[in-house]
N, C-alpha and C positions, 0 to 999 in steps of 0.2 A: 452540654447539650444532653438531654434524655434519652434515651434509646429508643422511644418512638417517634422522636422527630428526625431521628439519624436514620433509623429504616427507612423513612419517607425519602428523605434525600437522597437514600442508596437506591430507593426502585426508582424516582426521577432520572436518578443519573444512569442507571441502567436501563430503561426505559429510553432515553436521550440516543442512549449509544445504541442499542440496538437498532434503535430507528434508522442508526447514521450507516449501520452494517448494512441494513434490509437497503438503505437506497444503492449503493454502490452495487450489491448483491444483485437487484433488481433489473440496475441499469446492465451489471455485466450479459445478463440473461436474455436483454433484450436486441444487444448489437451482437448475439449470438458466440459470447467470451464465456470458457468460466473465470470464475474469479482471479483464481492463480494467474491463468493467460492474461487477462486483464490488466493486472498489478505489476507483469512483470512487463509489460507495453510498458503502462505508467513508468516504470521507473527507466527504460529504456529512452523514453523521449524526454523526459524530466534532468535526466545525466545528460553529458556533454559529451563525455566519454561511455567506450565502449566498456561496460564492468565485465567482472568476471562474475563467472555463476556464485561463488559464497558470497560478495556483493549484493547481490539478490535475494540469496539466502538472510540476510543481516538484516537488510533494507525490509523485505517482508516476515523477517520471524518467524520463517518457516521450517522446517527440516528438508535438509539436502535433500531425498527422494522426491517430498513434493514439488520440488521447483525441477527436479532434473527429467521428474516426467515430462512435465508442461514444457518444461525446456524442446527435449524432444520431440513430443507432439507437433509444437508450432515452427521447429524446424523439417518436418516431416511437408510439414502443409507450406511449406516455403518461404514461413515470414521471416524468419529470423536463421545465422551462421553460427556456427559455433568453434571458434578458433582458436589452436593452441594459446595460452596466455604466457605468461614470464618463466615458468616452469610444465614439468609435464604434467602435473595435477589439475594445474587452475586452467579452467575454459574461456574465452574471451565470447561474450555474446553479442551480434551485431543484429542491425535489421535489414535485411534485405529490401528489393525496391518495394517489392508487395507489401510487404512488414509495413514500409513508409506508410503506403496506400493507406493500409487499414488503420494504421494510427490516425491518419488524417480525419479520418472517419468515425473515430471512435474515442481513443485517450484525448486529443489533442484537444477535442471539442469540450469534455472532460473537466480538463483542464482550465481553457477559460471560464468555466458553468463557476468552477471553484475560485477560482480567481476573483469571481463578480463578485461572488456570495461572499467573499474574503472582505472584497475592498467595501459591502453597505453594511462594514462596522467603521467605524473611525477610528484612526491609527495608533491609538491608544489602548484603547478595545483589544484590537488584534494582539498589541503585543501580552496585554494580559489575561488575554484567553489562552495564548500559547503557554504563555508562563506558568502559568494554574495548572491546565493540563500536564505537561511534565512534570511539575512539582507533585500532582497527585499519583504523577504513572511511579515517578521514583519512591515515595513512600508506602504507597501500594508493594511495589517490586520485595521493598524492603522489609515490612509487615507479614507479607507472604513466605517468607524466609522460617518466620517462627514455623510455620506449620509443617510438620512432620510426616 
């Protein structure tokens, strides 16, 4: 492939993804979340279990401060506990009733938007949109490696 048809594809595909940041972004902004708060509902209702905060940390690829501020914050504001875990390091995160409330109202619905949008590909599709995707984050990951 030439290298200006590969730039093309690089700004589509960034282009692509930004657009996919600005919407979640957008949406966070609007049901009055920031992102972090947001993401970290998301994975709160999306788990079965209660995580613990590096859980969060993993799941969102953040660094411990930015999740432990948010953390605090939305326990502050009453949505969410923050309970000893398996040791004294680890925090066990839960949601409060409020917490529910506001998921109900926010992630949850979220959720199925993505869910729709998931299922008007055909299930073929799905799995190799997934697959692609990873295949590109891991050689991405692994490319970026060389740089110094």
């Amino acid at each position: 492939m030439n290298k200006i048809k590969a730039n093309a594809l690089l700004m589509e595909y960034n282009d692509i993804f930004k657009e996919n940041e600005n919407i979640y972004r957008g949406l966070a902004r609007r049901v009055g979340l920031s992102e972090c708060a947001f993401w970290i509902l998301y994975i709160l209702r999306a788990d079965n279990e209660a995580p613990v905060q590096s859980d969060i940390c993993a799941c969102l690829h953040l660094p411990k401060q930015t999740i432990n501020s948010a953390l605090k914050k939305m326990e502050a504001e009453g949505y969410l506990v923050l309970t000893r875990g398996s040791d004294l390091r680890s925090k066990r995160v839960s949601l409060t009733a409020d917490g529910v409330r506001l998921c109900e109202k926010t992630v949850d619905r979220v959720i199925g938007v993505e869910q729709n949008a998931l299922n008007g590909l055909p299930p073929e599709e799905q799995t190799l949109f997934l697959s692609l995707f990873r295949k590109y984050n891991n050689l991405l990951k692994n490319y970026m490696q060389e740089i110094k």
